[in-house]
C-alpha positions in Angstrom: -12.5 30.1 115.7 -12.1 28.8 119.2 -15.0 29.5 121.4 -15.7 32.0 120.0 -20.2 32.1 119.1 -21.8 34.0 115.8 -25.3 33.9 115.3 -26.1 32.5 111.9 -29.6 33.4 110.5 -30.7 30.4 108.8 -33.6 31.4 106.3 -35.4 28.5 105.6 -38.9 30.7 105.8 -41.4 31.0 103.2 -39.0 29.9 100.0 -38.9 26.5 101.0 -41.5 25.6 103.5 -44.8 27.1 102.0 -47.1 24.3 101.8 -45.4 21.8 102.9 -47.5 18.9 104.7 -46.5 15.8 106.3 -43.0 14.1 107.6 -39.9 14.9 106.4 -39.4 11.3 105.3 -40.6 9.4 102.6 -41.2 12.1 100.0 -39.3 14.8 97.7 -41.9 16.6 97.5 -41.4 20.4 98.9 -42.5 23.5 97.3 -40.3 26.7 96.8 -39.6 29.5 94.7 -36.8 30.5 93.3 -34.4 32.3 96.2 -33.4 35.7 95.2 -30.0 36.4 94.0 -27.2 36.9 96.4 -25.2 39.8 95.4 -22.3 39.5 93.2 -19.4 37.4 94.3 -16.4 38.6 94.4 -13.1 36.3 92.6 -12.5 33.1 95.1 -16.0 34.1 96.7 -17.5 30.8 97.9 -21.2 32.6 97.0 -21.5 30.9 93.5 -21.3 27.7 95.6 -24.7 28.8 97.5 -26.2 29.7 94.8 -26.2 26.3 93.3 -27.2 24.4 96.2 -30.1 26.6 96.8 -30.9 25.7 92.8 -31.3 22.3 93.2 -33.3 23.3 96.9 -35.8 25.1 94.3 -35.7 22.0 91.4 -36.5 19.6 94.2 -39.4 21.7 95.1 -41.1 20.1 92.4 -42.4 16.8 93.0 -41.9 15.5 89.0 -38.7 16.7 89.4 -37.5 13.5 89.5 -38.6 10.0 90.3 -40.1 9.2 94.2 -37.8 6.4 94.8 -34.7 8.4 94.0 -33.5 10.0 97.5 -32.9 13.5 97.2 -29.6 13.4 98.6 -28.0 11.4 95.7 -28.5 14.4 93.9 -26.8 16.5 96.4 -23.8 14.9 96.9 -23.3 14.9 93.1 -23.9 18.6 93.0 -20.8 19.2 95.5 -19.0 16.6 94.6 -18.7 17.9 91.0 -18.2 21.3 92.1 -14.9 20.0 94.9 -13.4 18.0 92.4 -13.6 20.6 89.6 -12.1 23.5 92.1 -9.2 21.0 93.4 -8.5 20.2 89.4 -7.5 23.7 89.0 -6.0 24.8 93.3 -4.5 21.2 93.8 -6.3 22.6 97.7 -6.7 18.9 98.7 -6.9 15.2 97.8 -9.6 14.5 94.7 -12.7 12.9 95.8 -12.8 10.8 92.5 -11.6 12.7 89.6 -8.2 15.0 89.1 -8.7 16.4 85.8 -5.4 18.1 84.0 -6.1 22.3 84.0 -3.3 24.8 82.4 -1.9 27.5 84.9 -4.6 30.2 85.2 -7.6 27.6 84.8 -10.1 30.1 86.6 -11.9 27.7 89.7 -14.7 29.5 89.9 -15.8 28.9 85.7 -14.5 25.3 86.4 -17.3 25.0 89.5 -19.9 26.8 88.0 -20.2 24.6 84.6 -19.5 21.3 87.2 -22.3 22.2 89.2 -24.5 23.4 85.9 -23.8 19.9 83.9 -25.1 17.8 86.5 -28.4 19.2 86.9 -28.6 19.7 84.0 -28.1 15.9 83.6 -30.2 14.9 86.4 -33.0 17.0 85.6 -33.2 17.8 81.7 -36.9 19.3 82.4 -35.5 22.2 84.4 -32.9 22.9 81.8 -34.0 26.4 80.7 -33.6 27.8 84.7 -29.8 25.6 85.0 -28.7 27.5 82.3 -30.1 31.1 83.0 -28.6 30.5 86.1 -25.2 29.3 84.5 -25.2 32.7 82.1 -25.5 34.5 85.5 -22.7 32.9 87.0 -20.2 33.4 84.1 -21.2 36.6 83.3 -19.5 37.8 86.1 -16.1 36.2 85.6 -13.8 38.1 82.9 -13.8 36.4 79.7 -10.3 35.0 78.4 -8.4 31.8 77.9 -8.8 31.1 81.9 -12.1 31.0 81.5 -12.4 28.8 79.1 -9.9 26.6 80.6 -11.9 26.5 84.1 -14.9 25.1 81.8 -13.8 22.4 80.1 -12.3 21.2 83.7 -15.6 21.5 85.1 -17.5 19.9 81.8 -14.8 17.0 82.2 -15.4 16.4 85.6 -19.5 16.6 85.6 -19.3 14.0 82.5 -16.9 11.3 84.5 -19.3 11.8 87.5 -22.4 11.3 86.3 -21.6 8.6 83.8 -20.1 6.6 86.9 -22.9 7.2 89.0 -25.3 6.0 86.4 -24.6 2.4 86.9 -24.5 2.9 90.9 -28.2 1.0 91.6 -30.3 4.1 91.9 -32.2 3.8 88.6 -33.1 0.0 89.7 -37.3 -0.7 90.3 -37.1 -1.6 94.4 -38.7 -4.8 95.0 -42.5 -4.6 96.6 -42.4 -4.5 100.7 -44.3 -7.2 102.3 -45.3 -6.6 105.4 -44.7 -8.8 108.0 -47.3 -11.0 110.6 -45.2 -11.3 113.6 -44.7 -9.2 116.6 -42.5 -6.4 115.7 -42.5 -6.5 112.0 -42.9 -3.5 110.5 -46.6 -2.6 108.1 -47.5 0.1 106.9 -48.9 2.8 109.5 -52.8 4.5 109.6 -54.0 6.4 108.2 -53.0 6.1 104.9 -50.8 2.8 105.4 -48.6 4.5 102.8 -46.5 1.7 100.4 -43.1 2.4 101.8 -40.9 3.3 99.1 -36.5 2.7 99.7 -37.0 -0.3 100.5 -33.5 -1.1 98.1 -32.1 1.9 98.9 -29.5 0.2 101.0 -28.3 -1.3 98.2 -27.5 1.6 96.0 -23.2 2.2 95.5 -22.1 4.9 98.3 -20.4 7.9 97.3 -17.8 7.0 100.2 -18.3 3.8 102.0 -17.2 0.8 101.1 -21.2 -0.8 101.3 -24.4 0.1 102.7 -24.2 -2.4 105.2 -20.1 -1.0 106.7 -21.7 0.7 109.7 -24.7 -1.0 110.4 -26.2 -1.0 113.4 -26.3 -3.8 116.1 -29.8 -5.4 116.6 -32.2 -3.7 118.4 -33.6 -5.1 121.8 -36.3 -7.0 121.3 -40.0 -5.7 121.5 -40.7 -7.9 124.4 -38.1 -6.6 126.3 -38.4 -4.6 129.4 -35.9 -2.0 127.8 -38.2 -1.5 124.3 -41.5 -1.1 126.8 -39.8 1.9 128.3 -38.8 3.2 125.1 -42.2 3.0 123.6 -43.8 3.8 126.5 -42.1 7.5 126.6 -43.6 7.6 123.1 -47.4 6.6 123.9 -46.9 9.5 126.5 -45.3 12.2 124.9 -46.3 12.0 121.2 -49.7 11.3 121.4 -52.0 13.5 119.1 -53.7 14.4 122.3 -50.6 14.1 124.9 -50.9 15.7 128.1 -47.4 15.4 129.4 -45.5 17.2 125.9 -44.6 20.7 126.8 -46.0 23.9 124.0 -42.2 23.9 123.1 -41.8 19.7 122.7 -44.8 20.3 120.5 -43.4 23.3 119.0 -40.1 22.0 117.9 -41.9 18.6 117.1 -43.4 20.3 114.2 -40.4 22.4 113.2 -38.7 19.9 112.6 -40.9 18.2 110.5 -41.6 21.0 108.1 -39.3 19.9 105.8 -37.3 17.7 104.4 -33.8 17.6 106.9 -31.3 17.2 104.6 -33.0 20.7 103.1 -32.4 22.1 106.5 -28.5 21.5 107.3 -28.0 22.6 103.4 -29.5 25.9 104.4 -27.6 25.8 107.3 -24.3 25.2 105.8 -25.3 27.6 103.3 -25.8 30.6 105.9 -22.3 29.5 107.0 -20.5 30.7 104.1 -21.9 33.6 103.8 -22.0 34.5 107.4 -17.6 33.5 107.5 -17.5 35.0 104.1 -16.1 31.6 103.2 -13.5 31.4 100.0 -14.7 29.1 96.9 -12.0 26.5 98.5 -13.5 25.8 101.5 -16.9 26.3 100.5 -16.6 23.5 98.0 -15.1 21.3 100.8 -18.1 22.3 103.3 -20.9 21.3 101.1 -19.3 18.4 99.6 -18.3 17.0 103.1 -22.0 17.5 103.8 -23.7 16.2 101.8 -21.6 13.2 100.8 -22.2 12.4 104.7 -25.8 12.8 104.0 -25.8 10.6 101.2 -24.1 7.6 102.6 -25.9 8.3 105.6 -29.2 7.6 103.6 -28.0 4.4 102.0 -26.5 3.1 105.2 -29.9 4.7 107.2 -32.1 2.3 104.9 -29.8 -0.8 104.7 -30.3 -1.1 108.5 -34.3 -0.2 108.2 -34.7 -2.9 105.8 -32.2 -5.5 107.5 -34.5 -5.4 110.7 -37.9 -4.2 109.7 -39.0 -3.1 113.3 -42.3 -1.7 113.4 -43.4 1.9 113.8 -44.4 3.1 117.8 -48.0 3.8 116.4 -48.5 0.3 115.2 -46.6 -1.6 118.4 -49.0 1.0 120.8 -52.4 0.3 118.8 -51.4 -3.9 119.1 -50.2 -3.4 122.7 -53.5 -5.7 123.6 -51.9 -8.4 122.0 -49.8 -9.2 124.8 -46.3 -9.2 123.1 -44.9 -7.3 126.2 -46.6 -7.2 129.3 -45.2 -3.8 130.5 -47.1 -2.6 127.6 -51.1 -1.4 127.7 -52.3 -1.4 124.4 -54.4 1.8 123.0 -56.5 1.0 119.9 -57.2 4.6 119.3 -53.5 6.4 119.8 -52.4 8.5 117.0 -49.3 10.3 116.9 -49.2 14.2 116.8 -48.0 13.5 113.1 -48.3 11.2 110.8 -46.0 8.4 110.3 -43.0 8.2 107.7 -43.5 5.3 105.2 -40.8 2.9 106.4 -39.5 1.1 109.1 -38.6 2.5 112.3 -34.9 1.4 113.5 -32.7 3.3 113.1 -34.1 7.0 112.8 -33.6 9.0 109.7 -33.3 12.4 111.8 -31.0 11.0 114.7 -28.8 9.7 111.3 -28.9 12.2 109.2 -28.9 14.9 111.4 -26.3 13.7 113.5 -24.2 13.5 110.2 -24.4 16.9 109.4 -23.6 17.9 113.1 -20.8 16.0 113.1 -19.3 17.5 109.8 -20.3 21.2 110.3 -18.6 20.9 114.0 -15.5 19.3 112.4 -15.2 22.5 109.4 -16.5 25.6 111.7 -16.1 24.4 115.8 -18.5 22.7 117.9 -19.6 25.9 119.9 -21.3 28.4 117.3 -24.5 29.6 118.0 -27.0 29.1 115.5 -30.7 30.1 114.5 -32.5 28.3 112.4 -36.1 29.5 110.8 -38.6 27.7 109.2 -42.0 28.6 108.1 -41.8 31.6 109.9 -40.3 30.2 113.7 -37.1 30.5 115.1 -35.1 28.2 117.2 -31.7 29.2 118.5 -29.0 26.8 119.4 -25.6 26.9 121.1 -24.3 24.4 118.7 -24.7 22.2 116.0 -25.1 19.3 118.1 -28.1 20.8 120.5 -29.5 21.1 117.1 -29.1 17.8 115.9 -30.2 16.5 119.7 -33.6 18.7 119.6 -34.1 17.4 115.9 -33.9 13.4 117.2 -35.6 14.2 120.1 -38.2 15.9 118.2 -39.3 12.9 116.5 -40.3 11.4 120.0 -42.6 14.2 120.2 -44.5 13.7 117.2 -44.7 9.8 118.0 -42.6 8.7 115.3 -39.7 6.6 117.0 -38.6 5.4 120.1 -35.2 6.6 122.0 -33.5 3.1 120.9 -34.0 4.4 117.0 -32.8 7.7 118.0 -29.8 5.7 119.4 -28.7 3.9 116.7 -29.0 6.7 114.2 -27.0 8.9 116.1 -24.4 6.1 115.9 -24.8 5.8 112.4 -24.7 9.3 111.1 -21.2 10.2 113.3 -19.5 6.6 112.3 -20.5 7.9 108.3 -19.6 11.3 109.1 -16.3 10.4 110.4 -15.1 8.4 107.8 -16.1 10.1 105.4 -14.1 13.6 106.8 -11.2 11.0 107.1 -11.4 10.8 102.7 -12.1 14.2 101.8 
């Protein structure tokens, strides 16, 4: 594509922002309705693809969908993983993730994709089994019935069935252990005003989809909070992401909260989502796109919380309020500060958005070019960027705005999510 710049309208809107409250972090819950149907695809069309990612978009809408302590990006990087190594069964395209299952010449990809992608959730989430298969009768309806067919579905039945009965023993299912917060200058508690239970606290431990361990990529310590380096750090956070900040610009404030109105991972789905259909992307690639994503998101998440949990720093909002206590003397306490929004429910180094965002940068750059020019909408605002990474940078940044971690977290999760992104592009 070289240089070339497309604008890619990114409709996150009303379908999966309406009534959504709080951080992106911590919680599954969104709420959205069912996206309307994209129009027919046509044979090799990488529009089936979308459809299915936007499905389990809408079955994560619902908070009972599945349990809280059960990141939503497990389920994604099933979902595309399924759906890759069911397409590369059949096109022999590129190297298996995990599974190369035997398919007769004319195995139709498309059949073998849709039934991958419809076994899973139908696995994950047996309550929302009527809509997975109205949505899989939709799919195959519009592929010519015959012995290819058939042939495509039993690849992609196969496949689902190895997956998800070897990602049933992968530590996801396991009861994570009770936080206790710590006593000690820079140990993270839970934050006002809810002083929420944090809830991955053994996500770090769960099996990577990619990675050899949680733990592969982890960070380096941070600087400690009596350092002169962490007092200018959280001192650009008491100033700019106080509730009541003076020195945040309308637009700091404006993307603070965009960025927040949903879950991120959500976000660059959509995003990479708008990309195949804006490059009319072929079922090939698109399978490749989304399961590059969001296995990057997914080991992104476990590595994200292995770190969190290894140093248990504390949240700006709790080192500002105990600035009085003398732990720093470049910091003046404030008993009263409150960020503009409320706090996610787990420690602060590294950040989830500089990780997780960075991730997805780093992938969609490496499939589609680092230069294309992007707008993104979300509960009814636009932001326009001249690349993935100026998105990824405003969506770190953002969380300095909103008073929910320092530039040192931001750091280290930008680290994290390219190291994870990287390798993982290197095995897929």
């Amino acid at each position: 594509m070289g240089g070339k710049q497309k604008t890619l309208a990114v409709l996150i809107g009303t379908a999966l922002a309406a009534g959504l409250t709080g951080p992106a972090f911590g919680s599954t819950a969104t709420t959205a309705a069912h996206s309307p149907s994209l129009p027919a695809a046509a044979p090799g069309s990488g529009m089936p693809v979308v459809e299915w990612n936007r499905e389990l978009i809408t079955i994560l809408g619902d908070p009972k969908a599945q349990p809280s302590t059960v990141h939503p990006t497990r389920s994604f990087a099933l979902l595309q993983a399924a759906e890759y190594d069911a397409v590369v069964s059949i096109t022999r395209s590129g190297p298996a993730y995990l599974f190369s299952v035997s398919a007769p010449r004319g195995a139709r990809a498309d059949a073998a994709a849709d039934q991958a992608a419809h076994d899973v959730l139908a696995a994950l989430y047996p309550a929302k089994r009527a809509g997975v298969d109205q949505r899989l009768s939709g799919q195959l309806s519009a592929i010519p019935d015959g012995s290819g067919k058939q042939a495509g579905i039993r690849v992609g039945a196969e496949v689902a069935r190895r997956l998800v009965a070897l990602r049933s023993h992968d530590g996801s299912s396991a009861t994570p252990p009770r936080f206790s917060p710590g006593t000690m200058a820079g140990d993270y508690r839970p934050t006002p005003t809810d002083f929420p239970t944090p809830v991955f606290t053994d996500w770090g431990s769960v099996k990577p989809f990619v990675l050899t361990g949680g733990s592969q990529f982890r960070p380096a310590a941070p600087p400690a909070v009596g350092s002169a380096e962490y007092a200018t750090a959280l001192n650009e956070v008491k100033s700019l992401g106080s509730k009541t900040s003076t020195t945040r610009t309308p637009d700091q404030t404006a993307a603070g909260k965009f960025w927040a109105a949903a879950p991120v991972w959500n976000v660059w789905n959509q995003i990479a989502q708008n990309l195949v259909i804006s490059e009319n992307t072929g079922l090939e690639k698109a399978v490749k796109v989304f399961a590059r994503l969001d296995l990057s998101l997914a080991d992104t998440a476990i590595a994200m919380y292995d770190a969190k949990y290894a140093y248990r720093v504390w949240r700006p909002v709790t080192a500002i309020r105990l600035g009085n206590t003398h732990y720093n003397p470049r910091i003046v306490g404030d008993p009263g500060w409150s960020p503009l929004l409320p706090t996610a429910p787990d420690p602060s180094y590294p950040g989830a958005h500089g990780a997780l965002s960075q991730a997805a940068a780093t992938t969609l750059a490496g499939l589609y070019g680092a230069q294309h020019r992007l707008s993104v909408t979300s509960k009814g605002v636009t932001r326009t960027f001249a690349g993935f990474q100026d998105a990824a940078t405003e969506a770190w940044l953002s969380r300095i705005w909103t008073g929910q971690h320092t530039s040192i977290d931001n750091r280290a999760g930008q680290q994290l999510g390219t190291r994870v992104a990287d390798f993982v592009a290197r095995h897929l």
